[in-house]
C-alpha positions as CSV (number, residue, x, y, z in Angstrom):
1,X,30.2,1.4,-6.1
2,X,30.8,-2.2,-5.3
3,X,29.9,-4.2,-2.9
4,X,33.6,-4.5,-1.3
5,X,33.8,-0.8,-1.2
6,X,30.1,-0.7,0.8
7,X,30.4,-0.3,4.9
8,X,28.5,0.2,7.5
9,X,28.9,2.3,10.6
10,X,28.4,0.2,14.3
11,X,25.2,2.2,14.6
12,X,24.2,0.3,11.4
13,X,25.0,-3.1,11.5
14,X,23.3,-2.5,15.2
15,X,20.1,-1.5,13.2
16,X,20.0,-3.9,10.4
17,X,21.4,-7.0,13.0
18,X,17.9,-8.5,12.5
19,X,18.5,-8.8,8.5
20,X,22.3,-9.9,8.9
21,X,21.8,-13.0,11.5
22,X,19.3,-14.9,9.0
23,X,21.7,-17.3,7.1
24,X,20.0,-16.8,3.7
25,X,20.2,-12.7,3.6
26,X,23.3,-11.8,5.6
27,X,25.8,-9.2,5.0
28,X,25.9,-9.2,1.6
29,X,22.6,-8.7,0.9
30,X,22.2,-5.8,3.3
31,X,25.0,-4.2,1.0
32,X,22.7,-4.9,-1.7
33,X,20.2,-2.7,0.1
34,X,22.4,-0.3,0.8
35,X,23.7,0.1,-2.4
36,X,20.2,0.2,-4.2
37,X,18.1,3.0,-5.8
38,X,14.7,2.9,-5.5
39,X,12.1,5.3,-6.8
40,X,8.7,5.1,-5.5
41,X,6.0,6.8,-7.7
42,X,3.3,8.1,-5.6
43,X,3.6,8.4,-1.3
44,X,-0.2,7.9,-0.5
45,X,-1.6,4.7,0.5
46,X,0.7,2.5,-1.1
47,X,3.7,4.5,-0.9
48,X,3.3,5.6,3.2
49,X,4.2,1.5,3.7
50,X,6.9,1.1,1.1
51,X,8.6,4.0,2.1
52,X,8.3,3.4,5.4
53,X,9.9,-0.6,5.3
54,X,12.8,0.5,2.3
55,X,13.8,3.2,4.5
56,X,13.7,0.6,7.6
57,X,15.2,-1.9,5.7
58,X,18.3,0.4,4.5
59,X,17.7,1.2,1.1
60,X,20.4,3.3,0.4
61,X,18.4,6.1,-1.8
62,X,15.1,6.2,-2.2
63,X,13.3,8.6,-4.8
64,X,10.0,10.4,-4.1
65,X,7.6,11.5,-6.6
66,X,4.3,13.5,-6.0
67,X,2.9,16.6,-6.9
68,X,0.0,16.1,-4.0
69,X,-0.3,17.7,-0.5
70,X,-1.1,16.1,2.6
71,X,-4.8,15.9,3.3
72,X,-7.5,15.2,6.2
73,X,-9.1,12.7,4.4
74,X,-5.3,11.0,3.5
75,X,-5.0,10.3,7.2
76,X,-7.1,7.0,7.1
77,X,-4.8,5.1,4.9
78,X,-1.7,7.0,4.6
79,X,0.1,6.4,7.9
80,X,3.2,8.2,6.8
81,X,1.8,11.2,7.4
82,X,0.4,12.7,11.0
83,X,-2.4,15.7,11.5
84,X,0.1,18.1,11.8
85,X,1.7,17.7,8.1
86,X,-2.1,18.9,6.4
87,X,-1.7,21.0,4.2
88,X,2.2,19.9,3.4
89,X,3.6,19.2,0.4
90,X,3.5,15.2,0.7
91,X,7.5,14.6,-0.4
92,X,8.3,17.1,2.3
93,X,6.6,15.6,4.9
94,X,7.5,12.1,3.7
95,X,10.9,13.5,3.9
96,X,10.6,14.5,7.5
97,X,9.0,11.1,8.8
98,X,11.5,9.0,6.8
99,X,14.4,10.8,7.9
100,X,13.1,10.6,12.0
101,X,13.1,6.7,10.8
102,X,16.4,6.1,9.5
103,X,18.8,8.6,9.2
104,X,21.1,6.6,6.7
105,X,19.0,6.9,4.3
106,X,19.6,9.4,1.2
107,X,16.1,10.6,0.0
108,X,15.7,12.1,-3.1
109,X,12.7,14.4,-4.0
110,X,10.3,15.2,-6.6
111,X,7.6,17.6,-5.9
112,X,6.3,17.1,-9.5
113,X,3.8,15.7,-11.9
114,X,5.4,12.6,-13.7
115,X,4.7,12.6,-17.0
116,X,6.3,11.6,-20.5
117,X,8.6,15.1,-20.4
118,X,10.5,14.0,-17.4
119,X,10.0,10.4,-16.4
120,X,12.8,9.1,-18.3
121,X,15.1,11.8,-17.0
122,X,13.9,11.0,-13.7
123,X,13.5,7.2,-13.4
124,X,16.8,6.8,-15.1
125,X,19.0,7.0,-12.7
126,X,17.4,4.4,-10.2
127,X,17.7,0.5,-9.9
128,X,14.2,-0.4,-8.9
129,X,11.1,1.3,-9.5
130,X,7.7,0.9,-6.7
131,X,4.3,2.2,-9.1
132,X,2.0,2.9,-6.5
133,X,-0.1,5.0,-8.1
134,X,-3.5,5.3,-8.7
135,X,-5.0,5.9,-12.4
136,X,-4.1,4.6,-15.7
137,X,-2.0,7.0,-17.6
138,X,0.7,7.2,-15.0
139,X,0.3,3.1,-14.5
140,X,1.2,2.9,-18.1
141,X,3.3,5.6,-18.0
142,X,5.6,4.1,-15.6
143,X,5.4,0.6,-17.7
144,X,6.5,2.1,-20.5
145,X,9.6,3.8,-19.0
146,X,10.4,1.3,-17.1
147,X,10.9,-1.1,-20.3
148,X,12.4,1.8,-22.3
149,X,15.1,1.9,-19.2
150,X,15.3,-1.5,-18.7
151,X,14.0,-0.7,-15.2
152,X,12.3,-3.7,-12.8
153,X,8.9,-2.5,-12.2
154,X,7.3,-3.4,-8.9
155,X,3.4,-2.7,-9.7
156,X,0.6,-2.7,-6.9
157,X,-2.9,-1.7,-6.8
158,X,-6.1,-1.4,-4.3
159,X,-9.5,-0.9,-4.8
160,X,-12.4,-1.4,-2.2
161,X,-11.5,-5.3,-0.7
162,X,-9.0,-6.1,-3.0
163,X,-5.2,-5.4,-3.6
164,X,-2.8,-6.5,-6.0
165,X,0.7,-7.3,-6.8
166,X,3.4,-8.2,-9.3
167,X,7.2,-7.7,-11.0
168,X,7.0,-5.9,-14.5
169,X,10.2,-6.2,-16.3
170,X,12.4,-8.4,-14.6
171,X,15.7,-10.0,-15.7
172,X,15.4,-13.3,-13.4
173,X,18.9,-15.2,-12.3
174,X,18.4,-16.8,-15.9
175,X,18.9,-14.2,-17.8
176,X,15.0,-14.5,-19.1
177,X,12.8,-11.2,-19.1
178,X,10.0,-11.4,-17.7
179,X,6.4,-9.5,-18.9
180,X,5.5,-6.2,-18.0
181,X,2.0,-5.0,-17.5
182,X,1.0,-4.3,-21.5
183,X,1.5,-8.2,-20.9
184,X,-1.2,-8.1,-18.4
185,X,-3.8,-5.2,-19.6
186,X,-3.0,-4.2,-23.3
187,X,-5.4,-1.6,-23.1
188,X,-6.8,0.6,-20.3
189,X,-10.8,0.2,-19.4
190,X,-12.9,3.0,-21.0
191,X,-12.7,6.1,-19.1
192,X,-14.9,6.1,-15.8
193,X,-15.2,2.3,-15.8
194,X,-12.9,1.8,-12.8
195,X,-13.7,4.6,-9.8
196,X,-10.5,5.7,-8.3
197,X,-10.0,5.3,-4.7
198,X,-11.5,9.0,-4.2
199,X,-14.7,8.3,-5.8
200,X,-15.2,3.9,-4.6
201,X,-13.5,3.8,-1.7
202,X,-10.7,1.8,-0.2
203,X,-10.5,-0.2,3.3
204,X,-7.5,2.0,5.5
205,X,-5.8,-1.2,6.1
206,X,-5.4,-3.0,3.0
207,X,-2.4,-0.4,1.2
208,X,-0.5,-1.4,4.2
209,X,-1.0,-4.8,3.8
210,X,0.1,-4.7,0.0
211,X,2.3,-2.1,0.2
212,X,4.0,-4.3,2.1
213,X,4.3,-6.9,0.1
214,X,5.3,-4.2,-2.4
215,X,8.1,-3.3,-0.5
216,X,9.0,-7.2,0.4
217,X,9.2,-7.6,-3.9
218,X,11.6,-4.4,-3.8
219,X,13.5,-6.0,-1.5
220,X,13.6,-9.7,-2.7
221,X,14.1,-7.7,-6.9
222,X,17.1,-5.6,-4.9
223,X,19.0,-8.9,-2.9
224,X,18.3,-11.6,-5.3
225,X,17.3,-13.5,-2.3
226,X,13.9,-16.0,-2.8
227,X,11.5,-15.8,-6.0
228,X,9.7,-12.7,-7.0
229,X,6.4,-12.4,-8.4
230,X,7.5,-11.8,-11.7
231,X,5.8,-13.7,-14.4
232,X,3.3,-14.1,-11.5
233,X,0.2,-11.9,-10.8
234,X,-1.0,-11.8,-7.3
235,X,-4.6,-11.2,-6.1
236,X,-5.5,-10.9,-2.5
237,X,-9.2,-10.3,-1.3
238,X,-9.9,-9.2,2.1
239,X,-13.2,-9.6,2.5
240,X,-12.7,-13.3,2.5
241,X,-9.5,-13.4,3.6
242,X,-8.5,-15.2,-0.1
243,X,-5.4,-15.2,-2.7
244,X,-5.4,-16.2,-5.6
245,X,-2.0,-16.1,-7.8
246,X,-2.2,-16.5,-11.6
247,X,0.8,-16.8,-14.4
248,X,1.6,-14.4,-16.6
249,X,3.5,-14.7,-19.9
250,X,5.0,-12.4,-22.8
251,X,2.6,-11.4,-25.4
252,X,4.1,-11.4,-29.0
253,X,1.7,-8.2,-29.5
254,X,2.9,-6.3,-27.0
255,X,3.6,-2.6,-28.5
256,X,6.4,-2.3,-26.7
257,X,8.9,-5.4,-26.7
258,X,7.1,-7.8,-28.4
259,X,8.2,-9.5,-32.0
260,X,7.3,-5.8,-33.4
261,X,6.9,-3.0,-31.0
262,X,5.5,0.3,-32.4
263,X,6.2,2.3,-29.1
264,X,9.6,3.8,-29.2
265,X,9.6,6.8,-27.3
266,X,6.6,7.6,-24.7
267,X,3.6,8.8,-25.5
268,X,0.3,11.0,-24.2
269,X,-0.5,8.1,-22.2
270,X,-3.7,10.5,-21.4
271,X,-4.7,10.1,-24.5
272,X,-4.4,6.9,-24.7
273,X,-6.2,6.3,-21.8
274,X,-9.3,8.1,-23.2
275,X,-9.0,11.0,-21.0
276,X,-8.2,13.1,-23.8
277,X,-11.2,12.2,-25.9
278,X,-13.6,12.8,-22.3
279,X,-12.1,16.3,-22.3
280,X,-12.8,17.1,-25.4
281,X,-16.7,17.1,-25.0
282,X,-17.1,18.3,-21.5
283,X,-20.0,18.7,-19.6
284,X,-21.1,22.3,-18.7
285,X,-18.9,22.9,-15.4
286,X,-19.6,26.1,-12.8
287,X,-16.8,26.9,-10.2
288,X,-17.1,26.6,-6.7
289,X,-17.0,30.8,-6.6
290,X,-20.1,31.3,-9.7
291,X,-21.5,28.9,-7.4
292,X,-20.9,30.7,-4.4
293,X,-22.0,34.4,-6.1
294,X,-25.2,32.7,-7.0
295,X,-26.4,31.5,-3.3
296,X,-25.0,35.1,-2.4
297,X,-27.1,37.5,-5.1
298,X,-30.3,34.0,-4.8
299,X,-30.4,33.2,-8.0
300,X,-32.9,30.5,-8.9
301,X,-31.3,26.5,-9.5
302,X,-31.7,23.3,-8.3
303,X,-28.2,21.6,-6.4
304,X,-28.2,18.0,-6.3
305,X,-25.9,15.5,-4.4
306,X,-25.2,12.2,-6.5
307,X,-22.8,10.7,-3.0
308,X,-23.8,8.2,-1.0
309,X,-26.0,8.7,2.4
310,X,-23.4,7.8,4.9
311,X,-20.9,10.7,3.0
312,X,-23.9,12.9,2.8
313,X,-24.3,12.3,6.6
314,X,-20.7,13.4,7.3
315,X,-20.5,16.5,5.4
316,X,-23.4,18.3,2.8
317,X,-24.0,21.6,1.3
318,X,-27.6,21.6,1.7
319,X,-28.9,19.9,-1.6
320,X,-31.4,17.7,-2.7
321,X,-29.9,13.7,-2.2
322,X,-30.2,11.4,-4.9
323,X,-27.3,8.8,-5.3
324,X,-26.2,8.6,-8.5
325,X,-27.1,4.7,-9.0
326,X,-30.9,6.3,-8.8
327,X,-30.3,9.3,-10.9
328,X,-32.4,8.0,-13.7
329,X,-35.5,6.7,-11.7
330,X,-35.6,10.5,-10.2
331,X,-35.1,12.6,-13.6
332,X,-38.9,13.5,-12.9
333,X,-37.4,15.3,-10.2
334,X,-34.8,17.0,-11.7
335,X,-36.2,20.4,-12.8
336,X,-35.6,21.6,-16.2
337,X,-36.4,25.1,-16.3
338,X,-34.0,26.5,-14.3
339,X,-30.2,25.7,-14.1
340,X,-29.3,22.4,-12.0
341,X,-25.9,22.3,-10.2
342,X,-25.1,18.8,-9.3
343,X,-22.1,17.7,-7.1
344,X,-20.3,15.2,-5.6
345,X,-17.1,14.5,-3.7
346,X,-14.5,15.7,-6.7
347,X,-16.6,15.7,-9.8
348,X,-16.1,12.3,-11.2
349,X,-19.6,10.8,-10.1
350,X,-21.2,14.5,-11.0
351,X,-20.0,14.3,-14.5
352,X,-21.4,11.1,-15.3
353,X,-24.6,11.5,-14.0
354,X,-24.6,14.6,-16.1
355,X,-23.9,12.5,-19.2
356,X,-26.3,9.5,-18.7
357,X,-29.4,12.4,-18.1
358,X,-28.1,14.4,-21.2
359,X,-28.0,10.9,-23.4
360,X,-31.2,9.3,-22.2
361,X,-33.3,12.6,-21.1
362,X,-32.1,15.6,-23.3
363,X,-31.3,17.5,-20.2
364,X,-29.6,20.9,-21.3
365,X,-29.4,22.9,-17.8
366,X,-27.1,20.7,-15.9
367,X,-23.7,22.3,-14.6
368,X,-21.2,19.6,-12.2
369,X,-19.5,21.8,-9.8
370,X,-15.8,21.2,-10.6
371,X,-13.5,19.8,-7.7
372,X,-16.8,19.0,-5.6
373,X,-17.9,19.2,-2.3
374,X,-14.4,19.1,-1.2
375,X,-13.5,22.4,-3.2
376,X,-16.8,23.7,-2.0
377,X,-15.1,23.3,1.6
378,X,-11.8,24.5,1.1
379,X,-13.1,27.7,-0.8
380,X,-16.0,28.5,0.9
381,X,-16.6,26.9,4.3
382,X,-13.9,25.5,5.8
383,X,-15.4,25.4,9.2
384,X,-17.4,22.0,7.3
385,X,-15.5,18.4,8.1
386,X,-13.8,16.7,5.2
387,X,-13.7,13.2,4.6
């Protein structure tokens, strides 16, 4: 559709009246908004603020895709959702706030895993794509597709203090394509390197602070109106209140549009990420039920907590408490002749506190409780708080 066929009802220029008064954005580029296909990858901390301003700004059709449900401990960060949505498949409730906000918006859902079966099929029929997810395969994933696709790619990323923000992919007003994020990072970190947000931790008001700048790079990618980040790399530090912006360029390496890219087609980006290779030689796991049977028929084991005191403080299972950062100094402590269980909010902190006893000690009666203290609750005693 063009732009001359594009018009607005008088309950929506009333809306967007803000947007057409400034002399620089206008009419025109609210049909450019209206027009537009978005698809954001992922509606937690990130997403809950993008979706929130494309669907205020008038985004014509916006794509959602995530497998997840709505959680308790969502409800710090992710201010799309509400108490009453727990439990909810996140699109659906997404859906539900989204539509309440601006009911001339189309929304498009995806209550599904994205992966290298159907990203193309999905992605391919949107303008714009918002990554806000949060692990490496589905970063590079998304990179990858997008460039395939031709696709602007507007990345984002939190951790802790510190969020970040760029344009992958972009054709500017030159005509001159800008890098994408193999430019950036050409290979992921070793598995477990980088904590998720699950396992480190992330301040509730910094997504919305660069998801909105997310949102703002959809917007300025969609309109053409001011310069985007792309060829840019933005870093913004809230614990000092600091920015830094660095330049990023095209790498002649770059497997998949440099002078001789090898990727064609995408690939297991899990794989690739070393997740693959970690799943291969697994620690010894026990479920939260094998747990469970063995407190009920009082079998014999040791269960250890590897969290932190302050999550230990909000919500425990009754075992021993020894951060994993002092795992080694207590392996005296850690009994060998009977089974261990240790735990910890998922499983990722668990399993490598597992690993560094087995390598340095020789320890062969460990067992991580899979899905941690968090599956412990929702299987066995969900009376208990999560966080």
């Amino acid at each position: 559709m063009s732009l001359e066929e594009i018009h607005f009802s008088r309950e929506e220029l009333a809306r967007y009246n803000r947007h057409i008064i400034i002399p620089e954005f206008g009419l025109e580029s609210q049909k450019k908004l209206k027009a537009a296909k978005v698809l954001v990858v992922g509606s937690g901390g990130l997403g809950s603020p993008v979706l929130l301003y494309l669907a205020a700004a008038g985004v014509g059709t916006i794509g959602i895709v995530d497998f997840d449900v709505v959680d308790d401990s969502n409800l710090q960060r992710q201010v799309l959702f509400g108490v009453h949505e727990i439990g909810n498949p996140k699109v659906e409730a997404a859906r539900r706030r989204l539509e309440s906000l601006n009911p001339h918006v189309q929304l498009n859902l995806y209550n599904t895993h994205l992966n290298a079966q159907n990203a193309l099929d999905i992605i391919k029929d949107y303008d714009v794509i918002a990554d806000g997810t949060d692990n490496f395969p589905t970063r590079y994933l998304v990179n990858d597709a997008s460039v395939l696709l031709n696709k602007p790619n507007v990345y984002a990323s939190i951790f802790q203090f510190e969020g970040q923000v760029s344009v992958f992919n972009y054709v500017d007003k030159q005509g001159k394509l800008g890098p994408n994020y193999r430019d950036l990072y050409p290979t992921p970190p070793p598995p477990g390197l980088v904590p998720s947000c699950a396992e480190g931790g992330v301040l509730g008001v910094l997504p919305g602070i660069i998801g909105s700048l997310q949102a703002l790079e959809v917007i300025k990618v969609i309109t053409g109106v001011g310069e985007t980040l792309s060829g840019r790399f933005y870093i913004f530090d809230a614990m000092n209140f600091e920015s830094r912006t660095f330049n990023i360029q095209r790498r002649d390496d770059n497997p998949i549009n440099g002078k001789n890219p090898t990727i064609k087609e995408l690939i297991d980006y899990e794989l690739f990420c070393g997740m693959r290779a970690v799943e291969e030689k697994p620690v010894k796991a026990i479920t939260v039920k094998e747990l469970y049977d063995w407190q009920v028929r009082g079998e014999k084991f040791q269960l250890i907590d590897v969290r932190e005191p302050h999550e230990y403080d909000i919500v425990n299972i009754g075992a021993e408490l020894i951060p994993l950062a002092g795992i080694i100094e207590n392996e005296k402590n850690i009994r060998r002749d009977i089974p261990v269980v240790i735990h910890c909010k998922v499983g990722g902190r668990s399993a490598k506190a597992i690993k560094e006893l087995e390598e340095k000690f020789g320890f062969d009666n460990l067992y991580n409780l899979k899905g941690g203290i968090l599956a412990y609750i929702d299987e066995v005693q969900p009376e208990l708080t999560k966080y």
